[in-house]
C-alpha positions in Angstrom: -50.5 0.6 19.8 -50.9 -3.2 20.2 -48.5 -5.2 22.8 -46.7 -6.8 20.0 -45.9 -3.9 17.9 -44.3 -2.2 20.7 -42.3 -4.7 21.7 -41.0 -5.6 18.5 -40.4 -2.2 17.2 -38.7 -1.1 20.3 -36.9 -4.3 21.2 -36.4 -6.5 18.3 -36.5 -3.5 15.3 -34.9 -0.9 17.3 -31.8 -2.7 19.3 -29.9 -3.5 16.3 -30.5 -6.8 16.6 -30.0 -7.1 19.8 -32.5 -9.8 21.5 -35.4 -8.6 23.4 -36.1 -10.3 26.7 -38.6 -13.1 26.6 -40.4 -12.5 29.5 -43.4 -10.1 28.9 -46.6 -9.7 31.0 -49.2 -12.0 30.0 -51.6 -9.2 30.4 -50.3 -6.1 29.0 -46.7 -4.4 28.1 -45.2 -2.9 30.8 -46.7 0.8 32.1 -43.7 2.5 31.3 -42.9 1.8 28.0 -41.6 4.7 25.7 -43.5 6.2 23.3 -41.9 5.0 19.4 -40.2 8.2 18.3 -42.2 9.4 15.3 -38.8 11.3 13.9 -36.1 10.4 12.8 -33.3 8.8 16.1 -29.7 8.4 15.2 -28.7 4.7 15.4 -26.9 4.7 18.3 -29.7 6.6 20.4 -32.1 3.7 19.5 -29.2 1.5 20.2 -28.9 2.7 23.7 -32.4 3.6 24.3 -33.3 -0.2 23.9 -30.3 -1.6 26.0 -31.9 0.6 28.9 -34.8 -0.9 28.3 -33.7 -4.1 28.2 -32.4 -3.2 31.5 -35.5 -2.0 33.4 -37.5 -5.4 31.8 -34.9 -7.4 33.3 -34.0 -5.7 36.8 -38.1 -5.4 37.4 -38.5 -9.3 36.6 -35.4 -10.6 38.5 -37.0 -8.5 41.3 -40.5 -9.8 41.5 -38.9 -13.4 41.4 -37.3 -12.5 44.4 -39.2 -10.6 46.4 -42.0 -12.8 45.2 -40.8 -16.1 45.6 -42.2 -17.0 49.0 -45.6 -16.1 47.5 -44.9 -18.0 44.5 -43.3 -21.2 46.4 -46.9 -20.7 48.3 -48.8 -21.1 45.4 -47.0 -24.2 43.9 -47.5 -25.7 47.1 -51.7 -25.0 46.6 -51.1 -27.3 43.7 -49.9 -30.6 45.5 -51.6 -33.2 44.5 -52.5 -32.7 41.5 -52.3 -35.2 39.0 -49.7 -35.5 36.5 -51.0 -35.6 33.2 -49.3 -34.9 30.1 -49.9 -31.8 27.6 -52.2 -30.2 29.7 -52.1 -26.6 31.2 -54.3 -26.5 33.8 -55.1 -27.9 37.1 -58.4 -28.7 36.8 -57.0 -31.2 34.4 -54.0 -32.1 35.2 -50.5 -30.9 34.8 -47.3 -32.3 33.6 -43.5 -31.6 34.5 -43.3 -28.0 32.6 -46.8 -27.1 32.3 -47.1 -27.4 36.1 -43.8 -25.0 36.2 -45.2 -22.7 33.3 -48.7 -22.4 35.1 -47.2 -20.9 38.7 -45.4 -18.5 37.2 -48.0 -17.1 34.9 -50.7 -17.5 37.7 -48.8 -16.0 40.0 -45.9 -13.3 38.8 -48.1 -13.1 35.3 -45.0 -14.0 33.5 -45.0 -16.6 30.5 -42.6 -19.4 30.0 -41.9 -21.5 27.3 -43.9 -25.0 27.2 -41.0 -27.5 27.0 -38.9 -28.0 29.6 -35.6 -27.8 27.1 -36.8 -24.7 26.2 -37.0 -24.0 30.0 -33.7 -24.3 30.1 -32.1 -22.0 28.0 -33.9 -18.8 29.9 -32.4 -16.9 33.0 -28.5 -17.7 33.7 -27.0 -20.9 34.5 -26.4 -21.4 38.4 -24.2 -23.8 40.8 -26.5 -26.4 42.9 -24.9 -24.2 45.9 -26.1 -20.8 44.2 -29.8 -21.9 44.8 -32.4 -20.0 46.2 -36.3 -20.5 46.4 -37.8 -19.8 43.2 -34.9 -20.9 40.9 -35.5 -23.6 38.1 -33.9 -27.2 38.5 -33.7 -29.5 35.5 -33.0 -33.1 35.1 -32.2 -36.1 32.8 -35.3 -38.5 33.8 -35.3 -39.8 30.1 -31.6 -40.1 28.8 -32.4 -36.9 27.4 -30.9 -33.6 29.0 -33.2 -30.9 30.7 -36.2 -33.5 29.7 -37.8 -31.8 33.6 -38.2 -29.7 35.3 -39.1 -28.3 38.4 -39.0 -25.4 40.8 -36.6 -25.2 44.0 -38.2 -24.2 47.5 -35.2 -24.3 49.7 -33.7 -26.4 52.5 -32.6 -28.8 49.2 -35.9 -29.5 48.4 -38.2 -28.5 44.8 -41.6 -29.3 43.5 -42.9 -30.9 40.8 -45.3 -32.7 39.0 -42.8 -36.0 38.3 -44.2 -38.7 35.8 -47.8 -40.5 35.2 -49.4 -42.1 37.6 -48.0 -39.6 40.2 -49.1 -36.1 41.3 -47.5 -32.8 42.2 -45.1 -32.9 45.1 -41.9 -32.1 46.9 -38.8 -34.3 46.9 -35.3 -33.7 48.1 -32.4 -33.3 45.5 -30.1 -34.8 47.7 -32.2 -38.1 46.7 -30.6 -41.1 45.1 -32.8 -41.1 42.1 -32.6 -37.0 41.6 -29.1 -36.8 42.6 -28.1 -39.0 40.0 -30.0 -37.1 37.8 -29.8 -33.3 38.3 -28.9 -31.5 34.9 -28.2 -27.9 36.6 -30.2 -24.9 37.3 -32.0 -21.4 36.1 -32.0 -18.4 37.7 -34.8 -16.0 35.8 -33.5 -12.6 35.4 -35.2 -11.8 32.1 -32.8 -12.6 29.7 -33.2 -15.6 27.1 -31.1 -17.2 24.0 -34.7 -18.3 22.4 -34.5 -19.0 18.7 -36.6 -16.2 17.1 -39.4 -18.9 16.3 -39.4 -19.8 20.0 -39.8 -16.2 21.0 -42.7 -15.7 18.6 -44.3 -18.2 20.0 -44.4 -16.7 23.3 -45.5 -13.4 21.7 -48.3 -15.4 19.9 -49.3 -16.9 23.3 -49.6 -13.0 24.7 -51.4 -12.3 21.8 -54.0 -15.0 22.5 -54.6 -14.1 26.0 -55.4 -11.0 25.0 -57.8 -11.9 23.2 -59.5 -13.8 25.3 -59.2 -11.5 28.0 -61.5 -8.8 25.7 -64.4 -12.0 25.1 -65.1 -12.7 28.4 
């Protein structure tokens, strides 16, 4: 059974309605996966089957963020120097504010994000500046437009990020006049989401793509 028909049978069909997380694997569903029941399940056993699901998918990726983040703070630091260049997904070409954010974390935890950085911003839960730890999101107003970037804390105060043109990828301190003024809050990601539909099917979309890819080469 294909990726996307398990997870939107048994996450978006199944749960009542009850939103699926957005993270997936960008190679696969996850192992453990239940079968689909071919008989007939009461409602509420569906119901509470999924939220269990839910569960594991959320606990197992708010675990590899943690228990991952020095390796993927390690990785985004492999990328400094790298220009900025808008609309572009890779390093070899360049990589913008949330394409540069986008690309560690599928490189490195195999997880995919959503492209813009407003988007960005409505996955995980909201954190305090003083809740931070290394591997949490940081967003800011650089164009009088909230959560317009975005970039990915390392600790000590500091995050990376790929800032504007004519620059590259780098570290700066949020304690900074310029990002001080400008910080518009932080993401921790745990799993959960409050995507539109439209904005989750295009993450499933992208899976689906990769995928595809994956079989050609």
């Amino acid at each position: 059974m294909s990726f996307k028909k398990v997870l939107l049978s048994q996450c978006l069909g199944l749960i009542l309605g009850l939103s699926a997380p957005f993270m997936v694997y960008a190679a696969d569903a996850p192992a453990d996966l239940p079968a689909v029941a071919e008989t007939a399940v009461p409602k509420e056993s569906m119901f509470q089957a999924g939220k269990a699901y839910i569960a594991k998918v959320s606990d197992r990726f708010a675990d590899t963020v943690t228990g991952k983040s020095e390796e993927l703070i390690n990785r985004a630091m492999e990328v400094i120097g790298v220009r900025y260049r808008w609309d572009t997904e890779l390093p070899q070409s360049g990589l913008d504010g949330s394409s540069f954010v986008g690309y560690v974390f599928k490189d490195k935890l195999g997880f995919l994000l959503p492209r813009k950085s407003t988007q960005m911003s409505r996955v995980g839960k909201p954190i305090s500046r003083e809740e931070l730890q290394p591997g949490d999101l940081v967003f800011f107003n650089t164009m009088r437009l909230t959560f317009s970037h975005v970039g990915i804390y390392v600790g000590d105060n500091k995050f990376i990020h790929s800032p504007s043109k004519g620059t590259s990828v780098r570290v700066d301190d949020l304690g900074s006049l310029y990002w001080d003024k400008r910080f518009d809050g932080a993401r921790r990601l745990d799993g959960s989401d409050n995507l539109d539909e439209s904005e989750r099917q295009e993450l499933l979309n992208e899976v689906k793509n990769l995928k595809r890819k994956s079989r050609s080469l």
